[in-house]
BASEVO-452488 format. One record per residue (C-alpha): y, x negated, z negated; residue in one letter. Coordinates in steps of 0.25 Angstrom, whole numbers, plus 5000, padded with zeros to 4 digits. Example, Ala and Ser with C-alpha at 12.3 -4.5 7.8 and 13.67 -1.06 7.14 Angstrom:
! residues 2
498249514969a/499649454971s/
//
This chain:
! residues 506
505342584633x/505342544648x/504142504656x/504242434668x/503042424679x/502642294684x/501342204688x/500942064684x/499841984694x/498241974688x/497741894699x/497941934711x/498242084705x/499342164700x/499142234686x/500242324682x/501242304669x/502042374661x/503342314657x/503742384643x/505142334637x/505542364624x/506942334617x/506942324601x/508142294591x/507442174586x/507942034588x/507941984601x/506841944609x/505841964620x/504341984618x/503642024632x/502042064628x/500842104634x/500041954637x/501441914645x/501041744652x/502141644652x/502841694665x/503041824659x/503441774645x/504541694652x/505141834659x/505941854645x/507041744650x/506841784663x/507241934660x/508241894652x/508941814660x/508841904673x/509142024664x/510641954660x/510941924675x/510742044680x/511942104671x/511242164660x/510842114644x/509542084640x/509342164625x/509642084614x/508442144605x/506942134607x/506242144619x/504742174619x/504142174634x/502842214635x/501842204649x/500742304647x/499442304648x/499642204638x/498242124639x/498642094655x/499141964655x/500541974663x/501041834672x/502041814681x/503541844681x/503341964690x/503642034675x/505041994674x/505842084682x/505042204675x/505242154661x/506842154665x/506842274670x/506142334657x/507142264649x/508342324658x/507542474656x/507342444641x/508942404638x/509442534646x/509842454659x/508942524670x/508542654668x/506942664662x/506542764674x/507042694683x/505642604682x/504742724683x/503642694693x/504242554698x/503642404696x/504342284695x/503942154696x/504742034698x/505241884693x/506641874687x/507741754689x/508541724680x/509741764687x/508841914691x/508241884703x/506741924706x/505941824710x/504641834717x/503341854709x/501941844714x/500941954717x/502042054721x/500942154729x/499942144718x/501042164707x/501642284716x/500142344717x/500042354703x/501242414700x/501042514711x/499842544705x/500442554692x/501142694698x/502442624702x/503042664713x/504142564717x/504142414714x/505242324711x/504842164715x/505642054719x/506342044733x/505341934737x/504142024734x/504542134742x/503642094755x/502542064746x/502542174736x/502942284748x/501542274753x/501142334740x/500742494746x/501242614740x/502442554732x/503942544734x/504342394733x/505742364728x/506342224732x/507342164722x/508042034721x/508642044706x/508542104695x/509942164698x/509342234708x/508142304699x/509042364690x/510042414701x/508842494707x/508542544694x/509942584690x/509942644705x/511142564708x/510542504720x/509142514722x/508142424727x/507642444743x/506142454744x/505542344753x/505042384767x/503542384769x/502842294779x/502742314793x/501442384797x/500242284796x/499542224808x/498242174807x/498342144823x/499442044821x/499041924829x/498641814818x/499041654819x/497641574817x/497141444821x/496441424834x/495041424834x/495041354847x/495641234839x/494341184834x/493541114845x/492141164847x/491441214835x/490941334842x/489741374833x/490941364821x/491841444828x/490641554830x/490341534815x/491841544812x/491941694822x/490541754814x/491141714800x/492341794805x/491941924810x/490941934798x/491741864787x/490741764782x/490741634775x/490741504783x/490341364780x/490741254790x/490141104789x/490240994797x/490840854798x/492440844796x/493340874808x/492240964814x/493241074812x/492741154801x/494041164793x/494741214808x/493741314810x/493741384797x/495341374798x/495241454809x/494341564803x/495441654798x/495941674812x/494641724817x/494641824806x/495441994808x/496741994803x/496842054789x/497042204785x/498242254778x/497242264765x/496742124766x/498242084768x/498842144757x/497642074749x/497941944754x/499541964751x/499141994736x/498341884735x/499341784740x/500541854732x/499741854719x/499641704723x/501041674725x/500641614739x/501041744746x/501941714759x/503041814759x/503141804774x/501641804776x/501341954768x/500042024773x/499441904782x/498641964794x/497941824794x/496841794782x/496841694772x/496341564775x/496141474761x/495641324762x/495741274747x/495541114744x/494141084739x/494841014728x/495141174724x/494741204710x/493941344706x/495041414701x/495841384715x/494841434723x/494341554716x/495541584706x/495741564691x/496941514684x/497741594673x/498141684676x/497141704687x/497541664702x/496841694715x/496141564722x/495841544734x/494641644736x/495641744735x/496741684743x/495741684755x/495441814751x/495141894765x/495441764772x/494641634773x/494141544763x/494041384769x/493341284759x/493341154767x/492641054761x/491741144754x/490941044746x/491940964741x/492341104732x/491941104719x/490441174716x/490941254706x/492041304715x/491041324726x/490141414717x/491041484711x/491541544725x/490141584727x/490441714719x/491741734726x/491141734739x/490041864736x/491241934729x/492441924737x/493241884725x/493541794713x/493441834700x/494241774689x/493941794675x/494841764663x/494941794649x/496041904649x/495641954663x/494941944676x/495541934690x/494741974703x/495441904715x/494941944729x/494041834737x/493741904750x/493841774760x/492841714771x/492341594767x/492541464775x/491841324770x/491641184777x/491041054772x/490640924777x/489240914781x/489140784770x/490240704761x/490540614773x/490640734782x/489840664795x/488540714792x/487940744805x/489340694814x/488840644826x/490240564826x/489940504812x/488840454803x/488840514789x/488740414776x/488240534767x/486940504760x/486040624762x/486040644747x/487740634748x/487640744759x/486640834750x/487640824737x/488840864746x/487940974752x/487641014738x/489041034734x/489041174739x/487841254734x/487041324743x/487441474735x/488741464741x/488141414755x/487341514754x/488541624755x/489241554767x/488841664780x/488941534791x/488541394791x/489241314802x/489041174807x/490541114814x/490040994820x/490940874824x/491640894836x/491640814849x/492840744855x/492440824869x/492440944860x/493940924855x/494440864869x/493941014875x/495041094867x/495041234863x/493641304866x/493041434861x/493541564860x/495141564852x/495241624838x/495641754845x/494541774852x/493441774842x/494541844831x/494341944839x/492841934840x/493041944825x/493942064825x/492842134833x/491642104824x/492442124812x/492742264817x/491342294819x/491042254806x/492042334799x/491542464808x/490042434803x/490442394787x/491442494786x/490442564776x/490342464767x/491842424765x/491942284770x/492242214783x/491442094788x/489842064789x/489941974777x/490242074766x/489142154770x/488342174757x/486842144756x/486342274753x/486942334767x/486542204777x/485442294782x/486242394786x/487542334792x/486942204798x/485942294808x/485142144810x/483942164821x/482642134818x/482441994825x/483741964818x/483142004805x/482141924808x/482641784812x/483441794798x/482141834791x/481441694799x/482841624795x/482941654782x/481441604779x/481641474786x/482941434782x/482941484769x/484041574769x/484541634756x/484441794755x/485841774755x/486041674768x/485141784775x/486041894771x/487441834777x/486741804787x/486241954790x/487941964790x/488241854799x/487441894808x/488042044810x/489441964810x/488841864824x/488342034828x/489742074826x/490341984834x/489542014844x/489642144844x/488142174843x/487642304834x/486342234827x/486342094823x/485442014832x/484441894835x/485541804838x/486641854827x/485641824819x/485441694825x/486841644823x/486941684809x/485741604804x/486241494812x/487241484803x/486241474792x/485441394795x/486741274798x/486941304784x/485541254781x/485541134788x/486941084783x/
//
């Protein structure tokens, strides 16, 4: 009884399968086991019809397919191209052996030819993990699931073309691996000398990049807010292989993987409509998928709008922000997708948006103005690094044209603080100010004593949280790091409070 190695997706994962086929002199008929959804189910006609264009007779007898471990619900048509090839190893047409150590995954036509499944470098994971050594996936997966370390990937087109590699009549070519990676690729990003004025934003905008904190921007419409959080990404280093190859499964799991765009250098940027439910942005469905907490995942998160977001949705993300990822619980099983992005919010500063315009007068009662206010809670305000007023801009301020330093020149601030900071965090296994952990503030944000004690008078006065204190403490040794100074001082200290206290007043 043959068994054929293969994956099926759980969220974002790859878990192995085992393909077993089993021919019986019973009437005819075909019974594929082993929790089996509608996609896979449906493979039977699939196979069949596949089996009989490629030259060869699908068994007149009964057919008992199972997909172990059987309480692992098993989706997609990635199954069908291993079912056949159990089937073809079962009736005497490819040689048993001839499987040993080697995956398949894979969609059949009708007529035999492989079509595209999604997930193709989680799938190919798993199965490399499951002690394969070769993979056979469709032609149209090769880029993707070549990315896949320490397993040889096999491109075919038909089903014609499986069984010949496995008769050895003609055997597959493995595809070529990608050129070397370059995280020093010059990166396309938006100007950010495109936005006129907003100078106190664009600082805010450089010290949430070099340490990776939140960022909340409010102000009245047309100020900017949605230009400058735009232009967040291409302020921020290129990504690593690693975070690459994280940011390709994700997408491929998704289906919204661009076959030309495999291992982006630049990060994610994700702007969902406020009108987007909870499951869309955290995840959900059945079976599970990814939301767009974890399509932003390692990139940028942009909620414009911010209070018009449902509350529930709003609090929910709360948890996602302190764990850096979205838990999905179901009856059957539970998937963790990642959720490590930068956060990026704007609002109006009332329903009207001209509260505070010196161009327009605001309609807003003060009590309309507090109910809009209160549609984001101060627990998830509370976990936002920087607070930043945009102010309405001037007519002399768009008539003067591009000021400020270029996009360039403060990434580059950014690459350098960013250095220092995986030089001094190294220790703990992360890589920006933000992720610093309460328990080792004292040690790694190396605060002076005046600093320490205008966030002491600060804290008292303002009424800051423990926990608006603490990323302050971390906001303050990003401003440091940008400018390159040892010991977080009087006036990085400063600067991060200011932020603060803008939060207060709006």
């Amino acid at each position: 009884m043959p068994a054929i190695t293969s994956a099926t997706l759980v969220g974002i994962d790859g878990a192995a399968v085992e393909v077993e086929v089993r021919i019986s002199s019973q009437l005819p008929r075909v019974d594929i086991v082993g929790l089996p959804e509608a996609a896979v189910r449906e493979s039977t006609a699939r196979v069949r019809a596949a089996i009989a264009a490629a030259g060869f007779r699908f068994p007149d007898r009964r057919v008992t397919v199972n997909l172990a471990p059987a309480n692992l619900r098993k989706s997609g048509a990635g199954l069908d191209l291993p079912i056949a090839v159990g089937v073809l190893a079962a009736t005497g047409d490819v040689p048993c052996e001839a499987t040993t150590a080697t995956g398949f995954v894979g969609e059949l036509a009708l007529d035999g030819r492989l079509r595209r499944v999604q997930g193709s470098l989680a799938l190919s994971l798993a199965m490399r993990d499951a002690g394969c050594r070769r993979i056979v996936v469709p032609a149209a997966n090769a880029a993707e699931a070549v990315l896949a370390p320490g397993v040889q990937v096999l491109p075919a087109r038909d089903l014609v073309a499986v069984v010949r590699h496995l008769t050895c009549e003609n055997e597959l070519q493995p595809a070529q691996q990608p050129a070397d990676f370059s995280s020093e690729a010059i990166l396309p990003c938006l100007e950010l000398q495109d936005v006129s004025g907003q100078e106190r934003a664009k600082r805010a905008l450089a010290v949430a990049a070099a340490g990776g904190h939140a960022l909340f921007l409010f102000g009245p419409p047309g100020s900017g807010k949605t230009m400058l959080a735009q232009r967040l990404p291409g302020l921020l280093p290129p990504l690593t292989f690693a975070e690459a190859l994280e940011v390709t499964r994700i997408l491929g799991a998704t289906g919204l993987l661009d076959e030309d765009a495999l291992l982006p250098r630049v990060r994610p940027f994700r702007a969902p409509h406020h009108s987007t439910s909870r499951a869309g942005l955290l995840g959900g469905g059945s079976p599970p998928r990814p939301g767009e907490v974890s399509l932003a995942h390692r990139g940028v998160l942009f909620l414009d709008e911010l209070p018009e977001f449902e509350r529930r949705t709003l609090e929910a993300l709360r948890q996602v922000l302190e764990t850096r990822c979205a838990v999905i619980s179901r009856a059957r099983h539970t998937c963790t997708f990642p959720a490590h992005f930068q956060f990026t919010a704007a609002a109006n500063p009332c329903p009207c948006g001209w509260r505070g315009s010196l161009s327009r007068d605001c309609t807003c009662s003060d009590e309309a103005v507090a109910n809009y206010a209160a549609r984001v809670s101060g627990p998830l305000l509370d976990r936002i690094d920087l607070h930043v007023a945009v102010p309405g801009v001037t007519w002399s301020e768009l008539e003067r044209g591009p000021a400020g330093a270029s996009s360039a020149d403060i990434r580059a601030q950014v690459l350098a603080a960013r250095q220092r900071q995986e030089q001094t965090l190294a220790p703990l296994g992360i890589v920006t100010n933000a992720e610093i952990p309460d328990a080792a503030l004292e040690e790694y944000i190396r605060a002076a004593s005046e600093a320490r004690r205008l966030l002491g008078r600060s804290v008292e006065r303002f009424g800051l949280s423990a926990r608006a204190a603490r990323r302050a403490l971390r906001v303050a040794r990003s401003i440091a790091d940008l400018a390159g100074e040892a010991k977080v001082g009087l006036a990085a200290m400063a600067e991060a409070l200011s932020y603060r206290r803008e939060g207060t007043r709006s």
